[in-house]
C-alpha positions in Angstrom: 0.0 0.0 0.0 2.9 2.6 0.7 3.9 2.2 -2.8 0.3 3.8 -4.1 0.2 6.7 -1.0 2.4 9.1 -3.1 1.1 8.5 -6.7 -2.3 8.3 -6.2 -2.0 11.5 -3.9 -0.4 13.4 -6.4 -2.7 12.5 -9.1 -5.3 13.7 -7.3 -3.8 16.8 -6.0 -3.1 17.7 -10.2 -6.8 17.0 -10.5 -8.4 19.0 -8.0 -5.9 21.7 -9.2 -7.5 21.0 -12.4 -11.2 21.4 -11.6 -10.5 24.3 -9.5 -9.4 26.0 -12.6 -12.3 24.6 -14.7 -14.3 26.5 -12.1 -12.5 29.5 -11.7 -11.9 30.1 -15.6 -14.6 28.5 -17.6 -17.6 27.5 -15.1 -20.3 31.0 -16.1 -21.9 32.4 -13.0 -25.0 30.9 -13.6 -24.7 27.7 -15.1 -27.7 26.8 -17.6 -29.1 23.1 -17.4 -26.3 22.2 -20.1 -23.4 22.7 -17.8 -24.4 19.2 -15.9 -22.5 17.2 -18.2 -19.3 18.7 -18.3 -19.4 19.6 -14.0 -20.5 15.7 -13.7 -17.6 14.6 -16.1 -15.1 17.1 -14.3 -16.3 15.9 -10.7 -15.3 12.3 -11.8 -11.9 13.0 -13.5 -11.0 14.6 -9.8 -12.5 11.5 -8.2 -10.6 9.2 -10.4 -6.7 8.8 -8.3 -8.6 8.5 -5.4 -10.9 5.4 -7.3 -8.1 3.8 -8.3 -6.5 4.0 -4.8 -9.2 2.5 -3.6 -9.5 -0.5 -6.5 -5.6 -1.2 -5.8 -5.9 -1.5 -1.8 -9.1 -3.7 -2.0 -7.8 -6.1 -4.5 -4.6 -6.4 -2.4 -6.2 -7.2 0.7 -8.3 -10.1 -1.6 -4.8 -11.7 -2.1 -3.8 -11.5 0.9 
């Protein structure tokens, strides 16, 4: 498990930086009804180290 801390934490640190920018510099003030695709799809690209993380340590403690 100490071999995933660092990359998956990184990963999702460049993420969030990511959609923090999406919503600083391109989210509008008020959203219409066709911004819930692309705020869905960037909610799960910041989710996705931390998913991944989670897939790796629960298929190692199933070999274990």
């Amino acid at each position: 498990m100490s071999r995933i801390i660092f990359p998956v934490a990184g990963a999702f640190v460049g993420t969030s930086v990511l959609a923090s920018l999406y919503n600083m510099f391109l989210h509008p003030l008020e959203p219409g009804p066709e911004w819930v695709v692309p705020d869905v799809l960037v909610a799960l690209v910041a989710a996705a180290p931390l998913l991944y993380g989670a897939v790796r340590v629960f298929r190692d403690e199933d070999a274990r």
